[in-house]
Each structure stands twice: as C-alpha cells, then as structure tokens.
C-alpha positions, 0 to 999 in steps of 0.5 A: 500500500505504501507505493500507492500512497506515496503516488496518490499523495503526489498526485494530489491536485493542487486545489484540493482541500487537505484539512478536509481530509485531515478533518475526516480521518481525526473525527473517526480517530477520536470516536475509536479512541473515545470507545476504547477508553469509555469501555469499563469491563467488569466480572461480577460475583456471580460471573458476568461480565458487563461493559460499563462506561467510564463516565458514568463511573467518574462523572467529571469526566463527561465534560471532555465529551465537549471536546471528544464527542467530534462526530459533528465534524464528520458529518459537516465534513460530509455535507462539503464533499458532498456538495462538490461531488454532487455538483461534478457529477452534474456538470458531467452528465449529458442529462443536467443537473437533477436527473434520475442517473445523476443521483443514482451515480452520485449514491454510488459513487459517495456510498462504495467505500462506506457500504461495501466494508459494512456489507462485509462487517455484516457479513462476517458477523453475522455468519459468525453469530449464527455458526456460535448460535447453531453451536450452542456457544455463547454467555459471558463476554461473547453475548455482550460483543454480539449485542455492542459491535453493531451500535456504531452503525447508527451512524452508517444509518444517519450518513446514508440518510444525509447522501439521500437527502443532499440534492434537494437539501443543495438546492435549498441551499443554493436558493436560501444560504444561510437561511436553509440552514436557518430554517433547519435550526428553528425546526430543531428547536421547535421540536424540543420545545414540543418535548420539553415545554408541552409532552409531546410524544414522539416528536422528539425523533425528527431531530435525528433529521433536523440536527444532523442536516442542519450539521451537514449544511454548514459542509455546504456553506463551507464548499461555498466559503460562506462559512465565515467568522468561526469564532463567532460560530464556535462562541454562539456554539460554546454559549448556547450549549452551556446556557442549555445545560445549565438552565434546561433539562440537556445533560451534561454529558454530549454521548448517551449515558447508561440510565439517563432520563434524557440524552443529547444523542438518542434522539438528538437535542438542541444542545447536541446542535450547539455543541457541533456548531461550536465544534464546527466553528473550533475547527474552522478557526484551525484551518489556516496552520493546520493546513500550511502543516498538511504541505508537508509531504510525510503529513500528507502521505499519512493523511492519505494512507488513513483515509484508505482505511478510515471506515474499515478501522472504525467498523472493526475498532469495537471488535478489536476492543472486546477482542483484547478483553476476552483475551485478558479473560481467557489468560485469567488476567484480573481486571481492576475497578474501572477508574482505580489506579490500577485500571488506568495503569492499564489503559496504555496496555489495553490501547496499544492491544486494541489497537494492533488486533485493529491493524490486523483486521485493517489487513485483513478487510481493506482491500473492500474499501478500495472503489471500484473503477469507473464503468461508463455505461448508457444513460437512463432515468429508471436508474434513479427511483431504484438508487433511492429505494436502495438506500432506503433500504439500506438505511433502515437495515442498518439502523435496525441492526444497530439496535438489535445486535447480532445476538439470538438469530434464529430466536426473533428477537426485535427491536423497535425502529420508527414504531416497526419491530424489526428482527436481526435477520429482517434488518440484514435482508433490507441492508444487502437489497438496499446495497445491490440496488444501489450499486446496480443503479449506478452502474446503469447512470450516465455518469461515470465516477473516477477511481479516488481515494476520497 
C-alpha cells in the first residue's frame, strides 16, 4: 500500500482541500479512541461480565465529551464533499443537473467505500453469530460483543440518510444560504420545545433529521466559503450549549449515558446542535496552520494512507476492543475497578492491544474499501427511483441492526425502529437489497465516477 500512497499523495491536485481530509480521518480517530477508553469491563460475583462506561463511573469526566464527542465534524465534513461531488457529477452528465442517473451515480459513487466494508462487517458477523448460535456457544463476554459491535452503525444509518437527502437539501441551499440552514435550526428547536415545554410524544425523533442536516449544511456553506467568522460560530456554539445545560433539562454529558432520563444523542437535542456548531466553528478557526502543516509531504502521505482505511478501522475498532478483553479473560488476567489506579495503569496496555488486533483486521478487510473503477455505461432515468429505494433500504437495515445486535438469530428477537419491530435477520435482508440496488443503479447512470481515494 505504501507505493500507492506515496503516488496518490503526489498526485494530489493542487486545489484540493487537505484539512478536509485531515478533518475526516481525526473525527473517526477520536470516536475509536473515545470507545476504547469509555469501555469499563467488569466480572461480577456471580460471573458476568458487563461493559460499563467510564463516565458514568467518574462523572467529571463527561465534560471532555465537549471536546471528544467530534462526530459533528464528520458529518459537516460530509455535507462539503458532498456538495462538490454532487455538483461534478452534474456538470458531467449529458442529462443536467437533477436527473434520475445523476443521483443514482452520485449514491454510488459517495456510498462504495462506506457500504461495501459494512456489507462485509455484516457479513462476517453475522455468519459468525449464527455458526456460535447453531453451536450452542455463547454467555459471558461473547453475548455482550454480539449485542455492542453493531451500535456504531447508527451512524452508517444517519450518513446514508444525509447522501439521500443532499440534492434537494443543495438546492435549498443554493436558493436560501444561510437561511436553509436557518430554517433547519428553528425546526430543531421547535421540536424540543414540543418535548420539553408541552409532552409531546414522539416528536422528539425528527431531530435525528433536523440536527444532523442542519450539521451537514454548514459542509455546504463551507464548499461555498460562506462559512465565515468561526469564532463567532464556535462562541454562539460554546454559549448556547452551556446556557442549555445549565438552565434546561440537556445533560451534561454530549454521548448517551447508561440510565439517563434524557440524552443529547438518542434522539438528538438542541444542545447536541450547539455543541457541533461550536465544534464546527473550533475547527474552522484551525484551518489556516493546520493546513500550511498538511504541505508537508510525510503529513500528507499519512493523511492519505488513513483515509484508505478510515471506515474499515472504525467498523472493526469495537471488535478489536472486546477482542483484547476476552483475551485478558481467557489468560485469567484480573481486571481492576474501572477508574482505580490500577485500571488506568492499564489503559496504555489495553490501547496499544486494541489497537494492533485493529491493524490486523485493517489487513485483513481493506482491500473492500478500495472503489471500484469507473464503468461508463448508457444513460437512463429508471436508474434513479431504484438508487433511492436502495438506500432506503439500506438505511433502515442498518439502523435496525444497530439496535438489535447480532445476538439470538434464529430466536426473533426485535427491536423497535420508527414504531416497526424489526428482527436481526429482517434488518440484514433490507441492508444487502438496499446495497445491490444501489450499486446496480449506478452502474446503469450516465455518469461515470473516477477511481479516488476520497
């Protein structure tokens, strides 16, 4: 891979946005590091193991998820590569802007290095939950990995949701600017108002939209450079977050906490919007030295070779981390009290365990984040409404997996998913379908998507 790195990083067009890039690749790299060090496995007297979460063992802690909680970043990274790879696309086809074949090639050429790792993840999961299931293996730490290693694909399910949504959500920006994103903001705030001041029931889940779109519009006035005084948007960010959780009823903590009556995450709240704007803003302010560091050719070399293996890394983090834990069990090591001196005494062990069994599943699974190379085929319009039923697809299944887990296959369990409940098999049934249609759809476009690395 080194040699390829090396040619992609010298290659780089002169105009390309590298921080961009960085941006991508530290926002994934900060969510493996912070599930890592979240982790708190325990044994019990009665011989149970459990998966814990450190900050709700020290508290004080949550606070750095002010800082740590960085998925906002990707997603506003998202929103600017997918506006100028949107409007590439429809420049180049013969159809214009809008057409049926332009979305379908666009879906597949933003989804092929995220849904084809996950494809297999689940693949590989999946088969292996239900060879241990027909074995009759299982208990202990192996049924909590079967329930925990499908939750970071929520927010596979949320991107998929912001790719559907980018081309009518850019040409309210295109119209409106800031007022698009505007709207989005107030329509988030009216749903907490709903919630909060009034009981409405079930309102509370249109956040998932309204937040994260109005995050992923902020990539689009970005792509525009309309994205200007940061400071003012980190501080307004900064301000309106702590008055929210000070005075409302938002906690403190920006990741969901075990037992908690209310989370900023699950559904997102009005104080999770501030706090990526906030965020967004931080990051904005870093661009200008972050960016003069990024011409050096070794940083750039390193950026590009993370990019390669982003996605791939952050699917299997969590398997790599109860991995070093069940091998920690099966060795007889004792583990410490979560937060002790000898708990974090051990953090540096656990890190670089999980982080080695990563790399080796990094080897193992990175070729299916590679793109495919373009293939140019006729045009058609019925392209189109097929893409968009994939992803459809595609999106419910893997939310649904996200809270069923792999466990108990062959046993029904369901999960409720938007007042529908939803089976492990069902939900990986409507993820492969989805994924085929999608790739099938932009295969038949009339636009052909380069070979990238981006």
């Amino acid at each position: 891979m080194g040699s390829s790195v090396r040619e992609l990083a010298e290659k780089t067009p002169a105009g390309r946005d590298r921080y961009i890039d960085l941006l991508r690749v530290a926002s994934l790299g900060t969510v493996v590091l912070g599930h890592w060090l979240m982790a708190a496995v325990t044994v019990g007297a009665d011989g149970r193991t459990e998966v814990g979460n450190l900050l709700a063992v020290v508290p004080e802690l949550q606070l750095l998820t002010w800082a740590l909680q960085i998925m906002p970043v990707f997603f506003f990274v998202g929103g600017f590569s997918h506006a100028l790879s949107y409007r590439s696309l429809s420049r180049k086809a013969e159809g214009g802007p809008g057409g049926g074949s332009v979305y379908s090639a666009f879906l597949r050429a933003r989804l092929q290095r995220l849904l084809r790792p996950t494809m297999v993840f689940i693949g590989v999961w999946g088969a292996g939950a239900l060879l241990l299931q027909l074995l009759g293996q299982g208990g202990g730490l192996l049924d909590v990995a079967l329930r925990l290693v499908a939750q970071p694909l929520w927010f596979i399910g949320i991107y998929l949701a912001m790719v559907a949504f980018t081309p009518p959500l850019l040409r309210l920006h295109e119209r409106w600017g800031w007022g698009a994103f505007g709207a989005l903001v107030a329509a988030a705030g009216a749903v907490d108002v709903a919630r909060f001041a009034f009981g409405v029931p079930y309102l509370e889940f249109l956040n998932f939209a309204f937040v994260w779109l109005a995050v992923h519009q902020l990539g689009f006035l970005r792509a525009d450079g309309k994205l200007r005084l940061p400071y003012v948007l980190a501080g307004a960010g900064l301000a309106g977050a702590s008055l929210l959780v000070a005075l409302g009823p938002y906690p403190l903590s920006m990741v969901g906490m075990p037992g908690e009556r209310v989370s900023n995450m699950a559904p997102p709240t009005f104080a999770l919007l501030c706090h990526g704007l906030w965020l967004v803003g931080a990051v904005e302010a870093l661009r200008g030295p972050a960016t003069r560091w990024l011409v050096r050719p070794r940083v750039w070399r390193g950026v590009v070779a993370a990019n390669g293996i982003s996605m791939t890394a952050f699917l299997w983090h969590l398997t790599a981390m109860l991995g070093v834990y069940g091998m920690l069990l099966a060795l007889d090591v004792p583990l410490p009290e979560p937060a002790s001196a000898a708990w974090w005494a051990q953090v540096p062990l656990r890190l670089a365990a999980a982080a080695a069994v990563t790399a080796a599943l990094v080897a193992a699974f990175r070729r299916f984040e590679r793109p495919a190379a373009a293939e140019p085929v006729a045009s058609g319009t019925a392209s189109g409404p097929a893409a968009a039923l994939g992803v459809t697809l595609c999106l419910f299944g893997v939310l649904g997996l996200s809270m069923v887990g792999f466990g108990g296959l062959l046993e029904g369990r369901t999960a409720m998913l938007i007042a529908v409940h939803v089976t492990a098999p069902a939900a990986v049934t409507m993820a492969l379908v989805g994924w085929l249609l999608v790739e099938r759809a932009g295969r038949g476009s009339a636009v052909s998507t380069a070979r990238r690395w981006r």
